[in-house]
N, CA, C and O atoms as a Tinker XYZ file with bonds, in Angstrom:
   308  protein
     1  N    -23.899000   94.236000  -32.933000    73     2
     2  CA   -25.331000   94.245000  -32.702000    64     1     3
     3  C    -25.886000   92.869000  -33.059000    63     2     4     5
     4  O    -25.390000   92.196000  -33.963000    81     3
     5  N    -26.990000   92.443000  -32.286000    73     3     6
     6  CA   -27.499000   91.194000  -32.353000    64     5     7
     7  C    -29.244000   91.347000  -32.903000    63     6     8     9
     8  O    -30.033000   92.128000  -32.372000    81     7
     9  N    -29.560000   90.514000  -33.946000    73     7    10
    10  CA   -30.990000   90.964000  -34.172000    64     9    11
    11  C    -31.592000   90.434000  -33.019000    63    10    12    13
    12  O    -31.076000   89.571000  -32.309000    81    11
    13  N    -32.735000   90.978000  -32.831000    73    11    14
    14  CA   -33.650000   90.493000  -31.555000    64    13    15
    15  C    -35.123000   90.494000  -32.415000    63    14    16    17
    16  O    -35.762000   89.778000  -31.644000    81    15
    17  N    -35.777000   90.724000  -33.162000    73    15    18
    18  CA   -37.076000   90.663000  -33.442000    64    17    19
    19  C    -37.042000   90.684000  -34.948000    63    18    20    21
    20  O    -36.261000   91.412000  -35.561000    81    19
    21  N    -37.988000   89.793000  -35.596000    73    19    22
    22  CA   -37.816000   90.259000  -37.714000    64    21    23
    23  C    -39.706000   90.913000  -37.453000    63    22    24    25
    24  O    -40.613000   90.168000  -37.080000    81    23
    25  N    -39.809000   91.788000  -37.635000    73    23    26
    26  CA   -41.564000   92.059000  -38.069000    64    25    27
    27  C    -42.308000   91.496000  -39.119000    63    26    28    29
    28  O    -41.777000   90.782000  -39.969000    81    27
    29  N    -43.658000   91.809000  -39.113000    73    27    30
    30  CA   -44.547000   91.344000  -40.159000    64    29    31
    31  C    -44.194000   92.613000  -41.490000    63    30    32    33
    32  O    -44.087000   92.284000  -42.672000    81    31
    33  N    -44.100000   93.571000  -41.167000    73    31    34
    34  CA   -44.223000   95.091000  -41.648000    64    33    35
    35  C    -42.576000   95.583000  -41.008000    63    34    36    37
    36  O    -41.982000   95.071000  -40.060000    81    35
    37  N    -42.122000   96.730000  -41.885000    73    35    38
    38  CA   -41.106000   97.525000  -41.349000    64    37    39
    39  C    -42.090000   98.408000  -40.150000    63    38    40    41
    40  O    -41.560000   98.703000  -39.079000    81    39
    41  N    -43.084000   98.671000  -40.336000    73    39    42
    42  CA   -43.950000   99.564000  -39.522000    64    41    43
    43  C    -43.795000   98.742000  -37.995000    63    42    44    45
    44  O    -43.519000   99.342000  -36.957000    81    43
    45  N    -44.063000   97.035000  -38.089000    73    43    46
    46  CA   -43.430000   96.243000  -36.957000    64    45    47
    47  C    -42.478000   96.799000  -35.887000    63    46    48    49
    48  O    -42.325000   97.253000  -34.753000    81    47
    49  N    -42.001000   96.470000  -36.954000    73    47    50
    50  CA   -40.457000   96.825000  -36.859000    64    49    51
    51  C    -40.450000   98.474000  -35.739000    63    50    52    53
    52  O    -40.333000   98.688000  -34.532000    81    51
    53  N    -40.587000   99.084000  -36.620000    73    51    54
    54  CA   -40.283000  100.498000  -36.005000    64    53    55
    55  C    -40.972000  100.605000  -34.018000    63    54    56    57
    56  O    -40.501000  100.767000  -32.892000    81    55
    57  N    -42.589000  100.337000  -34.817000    73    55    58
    58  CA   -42.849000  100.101000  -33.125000    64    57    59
    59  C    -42.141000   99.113000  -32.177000    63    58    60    61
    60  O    -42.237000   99.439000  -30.994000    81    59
    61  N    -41.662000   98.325000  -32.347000    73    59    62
    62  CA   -40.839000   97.536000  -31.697000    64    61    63
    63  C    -39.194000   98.329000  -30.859000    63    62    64    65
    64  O    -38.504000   98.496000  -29.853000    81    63
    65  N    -39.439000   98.582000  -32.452000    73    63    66
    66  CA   -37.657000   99.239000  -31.693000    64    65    67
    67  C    -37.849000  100.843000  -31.050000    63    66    68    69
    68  O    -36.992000  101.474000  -30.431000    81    67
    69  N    -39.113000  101.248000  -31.365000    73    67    70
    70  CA   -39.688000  103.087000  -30.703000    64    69    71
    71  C    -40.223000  102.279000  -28.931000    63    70    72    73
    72  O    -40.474000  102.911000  -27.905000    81    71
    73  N    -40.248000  100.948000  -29.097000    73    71    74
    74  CA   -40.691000  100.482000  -27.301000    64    73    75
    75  C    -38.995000  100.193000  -26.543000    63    74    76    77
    76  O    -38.568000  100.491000  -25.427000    81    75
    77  N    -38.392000   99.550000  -27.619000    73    75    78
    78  CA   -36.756000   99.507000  -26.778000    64    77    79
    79  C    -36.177000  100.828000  -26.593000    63    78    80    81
    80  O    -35.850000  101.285000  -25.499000    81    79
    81  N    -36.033000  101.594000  -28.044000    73    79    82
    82  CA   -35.710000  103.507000  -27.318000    64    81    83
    83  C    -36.145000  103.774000  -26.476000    63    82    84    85
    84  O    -35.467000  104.685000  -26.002000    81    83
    85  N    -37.378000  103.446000  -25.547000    73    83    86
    86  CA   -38.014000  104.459000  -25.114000    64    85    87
    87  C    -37.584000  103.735000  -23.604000    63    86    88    89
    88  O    -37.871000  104.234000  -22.517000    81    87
    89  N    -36.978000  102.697000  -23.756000    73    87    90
    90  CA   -36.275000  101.749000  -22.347000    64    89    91
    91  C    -34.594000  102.185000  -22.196000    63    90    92    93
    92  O    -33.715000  101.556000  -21.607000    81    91
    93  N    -34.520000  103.070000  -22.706000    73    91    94
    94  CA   -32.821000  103.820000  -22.970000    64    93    95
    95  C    -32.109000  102.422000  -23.869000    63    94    96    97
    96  O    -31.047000  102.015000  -23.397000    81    95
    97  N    -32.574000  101.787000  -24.953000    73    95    98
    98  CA   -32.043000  100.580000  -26.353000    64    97    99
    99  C    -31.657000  101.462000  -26.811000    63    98   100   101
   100  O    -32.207000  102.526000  -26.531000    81    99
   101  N    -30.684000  101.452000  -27.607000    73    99   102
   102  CA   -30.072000  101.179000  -28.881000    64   101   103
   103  C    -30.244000  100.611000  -30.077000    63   102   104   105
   104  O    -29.747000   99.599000  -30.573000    81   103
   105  N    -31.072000  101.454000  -30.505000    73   103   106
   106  CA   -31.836000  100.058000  -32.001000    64   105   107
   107  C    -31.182000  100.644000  -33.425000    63   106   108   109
   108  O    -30.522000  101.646000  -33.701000    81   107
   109  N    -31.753000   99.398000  -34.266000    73   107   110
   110  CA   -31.295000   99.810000  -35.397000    64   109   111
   111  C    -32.272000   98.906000  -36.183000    63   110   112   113
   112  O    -32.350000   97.685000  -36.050000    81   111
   113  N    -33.004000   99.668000  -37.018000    73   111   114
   114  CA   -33.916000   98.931000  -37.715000    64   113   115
   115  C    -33.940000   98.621000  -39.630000    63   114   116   117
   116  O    -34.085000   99.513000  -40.466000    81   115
   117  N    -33.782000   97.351000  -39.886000    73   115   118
   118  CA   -32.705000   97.089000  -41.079000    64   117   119
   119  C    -34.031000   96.595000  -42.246000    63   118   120   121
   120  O    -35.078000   96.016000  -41.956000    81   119
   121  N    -33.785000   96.832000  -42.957000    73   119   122
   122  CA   -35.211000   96.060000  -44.391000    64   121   123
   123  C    -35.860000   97.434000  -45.137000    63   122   124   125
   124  O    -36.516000   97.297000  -46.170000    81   123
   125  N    -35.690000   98.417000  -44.698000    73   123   126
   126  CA   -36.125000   99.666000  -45.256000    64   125   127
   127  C    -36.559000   99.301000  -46.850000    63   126   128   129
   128  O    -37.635000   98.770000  -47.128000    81   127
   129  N    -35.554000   99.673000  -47.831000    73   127   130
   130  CA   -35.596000   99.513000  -48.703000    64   129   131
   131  C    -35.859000   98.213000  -49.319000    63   130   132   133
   132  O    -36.449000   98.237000  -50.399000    81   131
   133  N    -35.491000   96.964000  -48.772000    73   131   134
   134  CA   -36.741000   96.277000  -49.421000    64   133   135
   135  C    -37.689000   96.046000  -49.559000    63   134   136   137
   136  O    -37.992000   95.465000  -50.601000    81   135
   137  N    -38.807000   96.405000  -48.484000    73   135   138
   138  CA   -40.064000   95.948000  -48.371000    64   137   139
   139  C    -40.732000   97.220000  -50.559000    63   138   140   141
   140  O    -41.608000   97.187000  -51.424000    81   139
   141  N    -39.941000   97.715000  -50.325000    73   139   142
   142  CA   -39.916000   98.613000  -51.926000    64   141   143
   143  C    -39.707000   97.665000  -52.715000    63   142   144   145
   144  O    -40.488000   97.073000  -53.461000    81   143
   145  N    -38.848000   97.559000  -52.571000    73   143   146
   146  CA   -38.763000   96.359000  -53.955000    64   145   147
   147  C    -39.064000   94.701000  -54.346000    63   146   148   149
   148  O    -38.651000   94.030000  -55.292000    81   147
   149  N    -39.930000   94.361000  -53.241000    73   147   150
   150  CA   -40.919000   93.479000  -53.437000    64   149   151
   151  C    -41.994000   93.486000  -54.368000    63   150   152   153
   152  O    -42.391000   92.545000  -55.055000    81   151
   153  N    -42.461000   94.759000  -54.311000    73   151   154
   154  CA   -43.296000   94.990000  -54.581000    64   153   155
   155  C    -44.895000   94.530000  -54.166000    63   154   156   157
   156  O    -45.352000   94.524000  -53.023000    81   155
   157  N    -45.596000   94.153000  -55.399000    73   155   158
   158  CA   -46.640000   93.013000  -54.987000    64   157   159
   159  C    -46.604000   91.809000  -54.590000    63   158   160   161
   160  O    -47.584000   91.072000  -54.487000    81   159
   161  N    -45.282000   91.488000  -54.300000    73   159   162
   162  CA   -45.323000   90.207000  -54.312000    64   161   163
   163  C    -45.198000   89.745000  -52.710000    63   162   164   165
   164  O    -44.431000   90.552000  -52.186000    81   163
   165  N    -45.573000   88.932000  -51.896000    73   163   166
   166  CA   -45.728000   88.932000  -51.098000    64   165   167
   167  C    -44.124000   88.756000  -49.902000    63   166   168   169
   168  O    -43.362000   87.834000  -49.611000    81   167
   169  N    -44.226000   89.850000  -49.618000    73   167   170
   170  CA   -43.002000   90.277000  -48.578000    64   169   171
   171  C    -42.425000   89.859000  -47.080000    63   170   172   173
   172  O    -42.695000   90.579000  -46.119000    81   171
   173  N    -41.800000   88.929000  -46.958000    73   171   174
   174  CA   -41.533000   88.281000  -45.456000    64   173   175
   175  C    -39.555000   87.990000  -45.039000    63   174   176   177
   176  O    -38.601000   87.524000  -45.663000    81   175
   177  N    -39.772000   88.594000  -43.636000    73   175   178
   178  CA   -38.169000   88.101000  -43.289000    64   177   179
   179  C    -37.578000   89.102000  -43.688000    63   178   180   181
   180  O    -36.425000   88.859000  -44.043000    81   179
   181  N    -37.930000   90.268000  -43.790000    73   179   182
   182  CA   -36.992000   91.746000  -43.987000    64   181   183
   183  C    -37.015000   92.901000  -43.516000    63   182   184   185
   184  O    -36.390000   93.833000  -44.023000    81   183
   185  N    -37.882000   93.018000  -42.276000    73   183   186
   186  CA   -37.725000   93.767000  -41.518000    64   185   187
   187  C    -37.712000   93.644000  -40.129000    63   186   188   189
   188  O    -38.740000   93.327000  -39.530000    81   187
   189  N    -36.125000   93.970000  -39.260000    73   187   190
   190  CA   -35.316000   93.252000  -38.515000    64   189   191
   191  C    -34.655000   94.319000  -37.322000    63   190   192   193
   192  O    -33.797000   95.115000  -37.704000    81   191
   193  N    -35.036000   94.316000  -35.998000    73   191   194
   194  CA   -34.799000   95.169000  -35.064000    64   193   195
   195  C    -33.243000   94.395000  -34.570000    63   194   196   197
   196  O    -33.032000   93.183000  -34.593000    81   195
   197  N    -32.314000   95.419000  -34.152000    73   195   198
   198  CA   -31.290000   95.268000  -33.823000    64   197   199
   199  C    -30.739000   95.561000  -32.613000    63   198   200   201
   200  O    -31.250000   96.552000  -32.089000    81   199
   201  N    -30.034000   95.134000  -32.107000    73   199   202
   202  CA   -29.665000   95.737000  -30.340000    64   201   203
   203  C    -28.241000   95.986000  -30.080000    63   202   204   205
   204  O    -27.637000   95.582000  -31.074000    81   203
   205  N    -27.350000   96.497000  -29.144000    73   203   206
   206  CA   -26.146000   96.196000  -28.857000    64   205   207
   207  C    -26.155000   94.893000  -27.955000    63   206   208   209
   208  O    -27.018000   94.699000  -27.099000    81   207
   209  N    -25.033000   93.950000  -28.246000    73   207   210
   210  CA   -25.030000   92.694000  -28.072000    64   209   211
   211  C    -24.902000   92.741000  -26.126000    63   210   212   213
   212  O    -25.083000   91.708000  -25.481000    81   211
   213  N    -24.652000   93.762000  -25.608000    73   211   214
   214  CA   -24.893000   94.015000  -23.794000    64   213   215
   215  C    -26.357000   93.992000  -23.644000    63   214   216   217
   216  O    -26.672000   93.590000  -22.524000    81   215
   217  N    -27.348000   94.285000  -24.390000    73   215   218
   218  CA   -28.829000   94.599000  -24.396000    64   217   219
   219  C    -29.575000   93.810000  -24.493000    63   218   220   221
   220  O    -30.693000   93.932000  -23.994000    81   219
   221  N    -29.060000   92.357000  -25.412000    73   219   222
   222  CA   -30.126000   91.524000  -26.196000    64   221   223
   223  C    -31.062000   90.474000  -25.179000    63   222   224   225
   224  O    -31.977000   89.737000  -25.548000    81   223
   225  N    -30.590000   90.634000  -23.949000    73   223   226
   226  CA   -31.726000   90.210000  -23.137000    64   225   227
   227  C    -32.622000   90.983000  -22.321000    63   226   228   229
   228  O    -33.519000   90.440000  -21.675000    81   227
   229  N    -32.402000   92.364000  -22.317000    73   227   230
   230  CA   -33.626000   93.035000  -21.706000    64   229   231
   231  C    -34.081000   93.136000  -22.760000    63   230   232   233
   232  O    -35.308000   93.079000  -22.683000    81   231
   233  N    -33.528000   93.335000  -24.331000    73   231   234
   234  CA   -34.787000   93.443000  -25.531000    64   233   235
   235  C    -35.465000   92.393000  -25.024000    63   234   236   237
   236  O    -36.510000   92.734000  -24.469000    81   235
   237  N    -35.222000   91.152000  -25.018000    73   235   238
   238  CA   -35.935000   89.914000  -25.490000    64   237   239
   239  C    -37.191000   89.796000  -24.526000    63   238   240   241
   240  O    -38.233000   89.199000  -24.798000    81   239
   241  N    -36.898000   90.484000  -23.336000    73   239   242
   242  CA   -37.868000   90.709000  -22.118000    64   241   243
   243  C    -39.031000   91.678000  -22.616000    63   242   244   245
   244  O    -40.238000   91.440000  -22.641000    81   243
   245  N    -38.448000   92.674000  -22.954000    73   243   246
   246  CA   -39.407000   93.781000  -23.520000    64   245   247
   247  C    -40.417000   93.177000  -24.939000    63   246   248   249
   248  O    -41.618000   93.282000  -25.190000    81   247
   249  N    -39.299000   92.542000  -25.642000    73   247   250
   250  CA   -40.257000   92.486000  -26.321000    64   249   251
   251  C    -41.296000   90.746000  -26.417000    63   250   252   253
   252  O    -42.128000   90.490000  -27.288000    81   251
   253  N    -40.939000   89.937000  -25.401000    73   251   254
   254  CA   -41.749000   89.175000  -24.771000    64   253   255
   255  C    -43.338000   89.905000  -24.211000    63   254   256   257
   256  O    -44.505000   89.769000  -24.577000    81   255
   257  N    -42.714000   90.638000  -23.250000    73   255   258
   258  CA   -44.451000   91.937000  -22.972000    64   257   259
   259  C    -45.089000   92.020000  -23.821000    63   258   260   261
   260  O    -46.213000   91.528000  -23.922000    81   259
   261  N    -44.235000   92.975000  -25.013000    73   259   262
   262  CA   -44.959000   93.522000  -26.062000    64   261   263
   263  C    -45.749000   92.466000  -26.828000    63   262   264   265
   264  O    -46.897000   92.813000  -27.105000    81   263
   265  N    -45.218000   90.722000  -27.403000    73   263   266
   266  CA   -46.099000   89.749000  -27.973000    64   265   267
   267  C    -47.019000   89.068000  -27.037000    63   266   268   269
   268  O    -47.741000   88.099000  -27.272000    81   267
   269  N    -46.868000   89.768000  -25.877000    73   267   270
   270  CA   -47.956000   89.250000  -24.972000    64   269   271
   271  C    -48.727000   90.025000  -24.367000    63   270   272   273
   272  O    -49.109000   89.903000  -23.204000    81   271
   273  N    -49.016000   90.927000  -25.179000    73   271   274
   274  CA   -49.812000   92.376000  -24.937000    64   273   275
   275  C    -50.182000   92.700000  -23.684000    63   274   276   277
   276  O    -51.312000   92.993000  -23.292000    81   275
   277  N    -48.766000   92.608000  -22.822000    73   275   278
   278  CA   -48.448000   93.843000  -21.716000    64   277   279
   279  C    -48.222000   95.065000  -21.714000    63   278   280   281
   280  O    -48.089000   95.738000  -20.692000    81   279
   281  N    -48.149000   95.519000  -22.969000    73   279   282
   282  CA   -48.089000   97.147000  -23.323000    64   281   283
   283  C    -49.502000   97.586000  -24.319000    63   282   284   285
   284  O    -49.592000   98.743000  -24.731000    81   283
   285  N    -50.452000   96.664000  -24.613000    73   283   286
   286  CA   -51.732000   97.033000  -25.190000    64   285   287
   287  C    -52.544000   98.223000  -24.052000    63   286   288   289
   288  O    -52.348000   98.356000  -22.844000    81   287
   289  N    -53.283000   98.813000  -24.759000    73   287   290
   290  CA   -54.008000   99.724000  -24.216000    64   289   291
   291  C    -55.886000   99.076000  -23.976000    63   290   292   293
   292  O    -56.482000   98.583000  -24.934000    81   291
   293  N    -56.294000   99.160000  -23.119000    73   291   294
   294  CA   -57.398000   99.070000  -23.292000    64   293   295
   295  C    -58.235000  100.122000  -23.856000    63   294   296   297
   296  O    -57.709000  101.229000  -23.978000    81   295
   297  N    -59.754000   99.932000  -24.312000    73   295   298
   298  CA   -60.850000  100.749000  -24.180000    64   297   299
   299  C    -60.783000  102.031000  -23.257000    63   298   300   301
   300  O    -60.746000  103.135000  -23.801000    81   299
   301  N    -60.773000  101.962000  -22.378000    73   299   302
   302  CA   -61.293000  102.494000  -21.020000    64   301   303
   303  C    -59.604000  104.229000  -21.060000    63   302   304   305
   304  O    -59.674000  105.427000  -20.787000    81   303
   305  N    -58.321000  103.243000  -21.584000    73   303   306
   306  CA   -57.241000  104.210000  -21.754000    64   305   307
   307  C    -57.854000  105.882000  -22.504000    63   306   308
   308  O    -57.056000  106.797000  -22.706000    81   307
């Protein structure tokens, strides 16, 4: 597996890799348990979407859309 995306948030994270599942991906989403043991202190670079290494360029497509809010919803949705 090849990482394809690190999030701001594991929550990032998850939506990221719940938009590649939902494209028949293979994800795997890695930092769980640390963003815990940071604590207060300010938390970056640990939560990390994963792909099978046949995949890592339709992720990179998908999730190109997604930072270019081709999958945002408008108002009007």
């Amino acid at each position: 597996m090849q990482r394809v995306f690190s999030g701001l948030t594991i929550l990032e994270a998850h939506i990221v890799a719940g938009l590649l599942e939902n494209h028949g991906l293979t994800t795997h989403v890695a930092g769980h348990y640390l963003q815990g043991a940071v604590g207060e202190l300010p938390a970056s670079d640990f939560a990390h979407v994963f792909v099978d290494d046949d995949d890592v360029a339709i992720a990179e497509t998908l999730i190109a859309d997604y930072e270019s809010g081709k999958f945002a919803s408008s108002a009007s949705d």
